[in-house]
N, C-alpha and C positions, 0 to 999 in steps of 0.2 A: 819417668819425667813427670812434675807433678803439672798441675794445671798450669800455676803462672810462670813454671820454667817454659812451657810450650805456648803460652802467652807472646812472650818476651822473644820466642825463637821466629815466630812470623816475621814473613819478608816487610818493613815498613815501620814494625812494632817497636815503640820508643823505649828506652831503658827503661828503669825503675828509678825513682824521681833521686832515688838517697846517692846513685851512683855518681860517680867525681868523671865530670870529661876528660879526654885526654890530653896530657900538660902540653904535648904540640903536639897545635893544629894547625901549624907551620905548611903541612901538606896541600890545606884546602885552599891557603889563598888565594891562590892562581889559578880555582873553579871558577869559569863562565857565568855567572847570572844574570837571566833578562829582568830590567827593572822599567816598570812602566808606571805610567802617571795617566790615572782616567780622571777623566772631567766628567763623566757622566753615561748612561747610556739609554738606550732605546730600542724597541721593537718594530720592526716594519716587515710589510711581505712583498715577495720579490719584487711585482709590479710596482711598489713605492720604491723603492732601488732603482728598478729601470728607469724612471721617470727625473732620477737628480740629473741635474746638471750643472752647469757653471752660474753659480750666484742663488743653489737652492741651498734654502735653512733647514736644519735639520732639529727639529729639538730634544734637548736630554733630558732627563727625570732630576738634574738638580739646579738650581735654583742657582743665579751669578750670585759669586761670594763664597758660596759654599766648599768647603775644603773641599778638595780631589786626595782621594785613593792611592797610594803609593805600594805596588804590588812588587815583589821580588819569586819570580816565579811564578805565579798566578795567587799565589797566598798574597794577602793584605797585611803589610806591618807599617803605616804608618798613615798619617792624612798629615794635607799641610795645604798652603795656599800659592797658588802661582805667583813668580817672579819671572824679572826679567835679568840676563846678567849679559852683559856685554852682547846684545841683541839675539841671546839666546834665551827661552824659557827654561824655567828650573820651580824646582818646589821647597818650598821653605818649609820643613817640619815643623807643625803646631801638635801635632798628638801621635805616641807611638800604642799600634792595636793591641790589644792584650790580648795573651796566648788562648788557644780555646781548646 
């Protein structure tokens, strides 16, 4: 086996970029994904934890306005800006992440 056949056989390892996906993938619709929207986050130790209560602020590393994170899986593919929809929050897509 040469080098990038054993490359390409690791558990994880993405095709080879020239290869054609499969015509159905019909299969995966109906895959589970967790999709999350962060507004920000923050470091604190335990003691700062223990100490919240009802009507503590907590603050994030970004800035009101600033797009939020749109994670599917713990991977990042998009930012957008909160909305509100029928008294639900939602994210309006302003930018989709580029592959890395």
């Amino acid at each position: 086996m040469d080098s990038h056949a054993r490359g390409t056989a690791r558990r994880g390892a993405r095709p080879p970029a020239h290869q054609e996906p499969p015509e159905d993938l019909g299969i995966l619709f109906d895959v589970p994904l967790i999709v999350e929207a962060e507004m920000g986050r923050t470091h604190r130790t335990v003691r700062e934890i223990l100490k919240i209560a009802q009507g503590s602020l907590i603050e994030l590393d970004k800035e009101s306005g600033e797009p939020v994170d749109l994670r599917v899986n713990g991977q990042l593919v998009a930012r957008g800006e909160v909305v509100e929809i029928d008294g639900n929050y939602g994210v309006r897509i302003t930018e989709i992440a580029r592959a890395s």
